[in-house]
Residue, then its C-alpha position, 0 to 999 in steps of 0.5 A: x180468512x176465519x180462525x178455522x182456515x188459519x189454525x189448519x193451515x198452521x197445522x198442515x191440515x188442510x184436505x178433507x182426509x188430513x182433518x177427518x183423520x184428526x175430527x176423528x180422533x178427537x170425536x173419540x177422545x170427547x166421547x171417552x171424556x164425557x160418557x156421551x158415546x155418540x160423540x164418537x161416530x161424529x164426521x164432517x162431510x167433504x162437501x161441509x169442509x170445503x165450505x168451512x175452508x171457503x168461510x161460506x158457513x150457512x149456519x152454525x154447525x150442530x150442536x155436537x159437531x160444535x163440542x168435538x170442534x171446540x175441543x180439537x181447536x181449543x177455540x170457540x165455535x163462534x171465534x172460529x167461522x169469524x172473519x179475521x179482521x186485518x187479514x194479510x196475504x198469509x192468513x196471519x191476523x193483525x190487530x187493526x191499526x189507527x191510519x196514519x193520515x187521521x189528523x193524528x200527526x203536525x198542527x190540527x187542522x182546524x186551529x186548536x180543534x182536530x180535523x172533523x174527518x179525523x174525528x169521524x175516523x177515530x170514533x169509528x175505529x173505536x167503535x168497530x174494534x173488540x169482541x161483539x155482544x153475540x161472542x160474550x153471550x156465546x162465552x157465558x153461555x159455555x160456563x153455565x153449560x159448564x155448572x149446569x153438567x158439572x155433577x155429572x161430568x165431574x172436574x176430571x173431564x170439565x176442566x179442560x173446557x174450562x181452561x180453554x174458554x180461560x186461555x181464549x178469553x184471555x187472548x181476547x183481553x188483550x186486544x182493544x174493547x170498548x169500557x162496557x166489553x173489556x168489563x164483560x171479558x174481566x168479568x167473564x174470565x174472572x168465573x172461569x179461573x173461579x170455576x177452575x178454582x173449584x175444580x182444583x179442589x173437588x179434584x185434588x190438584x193441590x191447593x197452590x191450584x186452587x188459590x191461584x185461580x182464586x186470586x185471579x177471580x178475586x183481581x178481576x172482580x174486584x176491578x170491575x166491582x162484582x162483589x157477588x164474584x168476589x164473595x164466590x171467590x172467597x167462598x171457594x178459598x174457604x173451601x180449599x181450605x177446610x179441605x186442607x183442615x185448615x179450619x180457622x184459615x177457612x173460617x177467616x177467608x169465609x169471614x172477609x168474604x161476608x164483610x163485602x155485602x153481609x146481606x146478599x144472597x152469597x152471605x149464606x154459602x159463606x155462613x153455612x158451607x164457610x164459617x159454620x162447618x170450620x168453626x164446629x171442627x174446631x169446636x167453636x159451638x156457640x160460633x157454629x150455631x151463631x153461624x148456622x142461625x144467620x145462614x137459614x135467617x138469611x135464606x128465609x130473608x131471600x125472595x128469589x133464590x134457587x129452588x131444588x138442590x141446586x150445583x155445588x159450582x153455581x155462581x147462583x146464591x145456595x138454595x134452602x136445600x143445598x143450605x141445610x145439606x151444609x148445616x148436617x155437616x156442621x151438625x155431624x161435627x158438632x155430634x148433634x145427631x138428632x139435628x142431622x136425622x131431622x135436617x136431613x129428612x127435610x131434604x131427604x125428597x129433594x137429594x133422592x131426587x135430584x141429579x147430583x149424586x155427589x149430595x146424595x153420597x155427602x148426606x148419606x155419609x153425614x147420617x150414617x156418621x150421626x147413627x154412630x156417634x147417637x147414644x145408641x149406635x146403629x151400626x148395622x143401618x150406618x154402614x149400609x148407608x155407607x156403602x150406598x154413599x160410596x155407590x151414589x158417588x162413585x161415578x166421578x170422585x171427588x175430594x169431599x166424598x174422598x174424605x167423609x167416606x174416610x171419617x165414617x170408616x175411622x168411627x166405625x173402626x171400633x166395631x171392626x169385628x161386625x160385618x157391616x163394617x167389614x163389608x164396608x171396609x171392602x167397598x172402600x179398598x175398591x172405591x180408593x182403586x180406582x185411578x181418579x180416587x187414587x188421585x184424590x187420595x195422594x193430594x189428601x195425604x200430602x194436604x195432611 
């Protein structure tokens, strides 16, 4: 008996056509979900489904088989083609329980020692229960395949994955580990509620979101001792926050963080995206810089961090880049324009280049922010940049676009009667039409 046998039997679906009429559907739904439109012509063959029933898997079933499988079952591939341990009779899975006749009960056998075959009974129960190192490997595999695609599938269609992988883990915890798993699993399940934290965020859920699953990282990190989890964690309540205008809240949060190891790798997010950006939005300037100044000293420090612009969701330290994309923000805050232009020139290769499209919009937005607030506006050359950022960005909208792309619109309301701003001020009316902007939008307005 496997997983997959139980959950269709529970559901009624166990001929070929009862489950290729739902495979389909959910092909077609993952398909629409992810952009990947070859998804949706996927099948499973009569001779396949009955091997899947009999649990005679040859091997591991293809890699977009895999996709629309997990996302019909909510489970695992390698959860699913597992035998159930304890099988009865009805296919219901029960928790192996420790036999009765181990020595456990009446007067030890040997005296005050236990009986050796109890022993040897006991150790092997211990042993043998809990999940493998090949399902935890499995698990981090699907976060990082999370970060690795989140920019360009964005928080709307990951997050369901996410939540599964969670919810799974869960279910896991609950059963009986050895120490060394039951710290993977704490671990493991602690970066899915962060990266659901992050989510919660980019999308607009709300901050209630947000700082749940936050709390939930933060617990379970804490309980295993990884403070590189525990400063994410800290990072991204900061992050919730200064979208919130929260500002010196986002500053203390990104400041308690530090404290946990002041010179790890996560110290520069929490200096350069955290305390830098809130503290110039409350017009602390010498706290700003002070911030700014530890952030790239600490990355100049560093000898193995990332390289390129690395994903805004990544557990990985910030690379120099992605480090100075967050220091243009602060800069445009603290007005200083000739920074920005310079700083942005630095990286200007890396974010052309890149996948992420959402730092191709931020800066964008950023610099054609300084080229309005310069001494000498070029208003004409600011909104062209505008609109570009609203294209680059467009394709999966985000909290963050949603609210600098505002901000330019507002500065530049004083040259309302030039038609760069008009033009801009239209692209803008159609980027907020869309459904997972408007979204983004009614959280932002309520969050004010």
């Amino acid at each position: 008996m496997t997983l997959f046998r139980q959950l269709l039997q529970e559901r009624h679906w166990t001929t070929v056509q009862t489950f290729g009429t739902h495979f389909a559907k959910a092909a077609r739904e993952l398909a629409d979900q992810t952009g990947e439109r070859h998804l949706g012509d996927i099948s499973v063959a009569r001779r396949t489904f009955d091997r899947w029933m009999a649990g005679e898997l040859r091997a591991m079933p293809q890699r977009d088989t895999r996709k629309v499988l997990e996302h019909l079952l909510g489970q695992p591939v390698a959860l699913l083609f597992r035998p159930l341990d304890g099988a009865g009779p009805s296919g219901s899975q029960r928790q192996p329980a420790v036999p009765s006749d181990l020595g456990l009960t009446g007067p030890p056998a040997h005296g005050t020692f236990d009986d050796p075959l109890a022993i040897v009974a006991q150790t092997q129960f211990l042993t043998q229960a809990g999940a493998n190192s090949a399902i935890l490997e499995h698990f981090r595999g699907q976060l990082q395949g999370i970060v690795d695609r989140y920019e360009t599938g964005g928080p709307q269609a990951l997050a369901g994955e996410a939540r599964s992988i969670r919810s799974t883990l869960h279910a896991m915890l609950s059963g009986h580990h050895l120490p060394g798993v039951r710290a993977d699993l704490f671990g493991l399940t602690g970066r899915a509620a962060g990266l659901l934290a992050y989510m919660a965020v980019n999308a607009g859920a709300g901050p209630t979101v947000a700082e749940a699953y936050c709390a939930e990282a933060e617990v379970l990190a804490k309980h295993i001792g990884d403070t590189q989890l525990q400063m994410w964690a800290a990072g991204t309540r900061s992050l919730s926050l200064y979208y919130q205008h929260r500002y010196p809240e986002a500053d203390a949060a990104a400041a308690a963080g530090i404290k946990l190891s002041p010179t790890s790798g996560q110290a520069i997010r929490l200096l350069a995206n955290g305390r830098a950006r809130a503290l110039a939005r409350i017009g602390d300037r010498r706290g700003a810089e002070r911030a700014i100044g530890q952030a790239l000293e600490l990355s100049d420090r560093q000898t193995d961090l990332p390289v390129g612009i690395t994903s805004c969701i990544s557990f990985a330290p910030y690379s120099p880049a992605r480090t100075l994309a967050n220091v243009i923000t602060a800069r445009v805050a603290l007005d200083d324009t000739d920074e920005v232009l310079s700083c942005a020139e630095q990286i200007d290769t890396l974010v052309e280049e890149s996948d992420s499209e959402w730092s191709r919009a931020l800066v964008r937005l950023d610099v054609a922010t300084a080229l309005l607030q310069h001494k000498q506006p070029d208003v004409e050359q600011a909104m062209a940049l505008g609109r570009s950022a609203l294209h680059a960005g467009t394709t999966v909208p985000i909290t963050s676009v949603w609210q600098r792309a505002n901000e330019l619109y507002a500065r530049a309301e004083r040259w309302r009667g030039e038609t760069g701003v008009g033009e801009y001020a239209e692209e803008l009316r159609t980027w907020r039409s869309r459904p997972q902007a408007k979204i983004i939008s009614g959280s932002a307005q309520t969050q004010q």
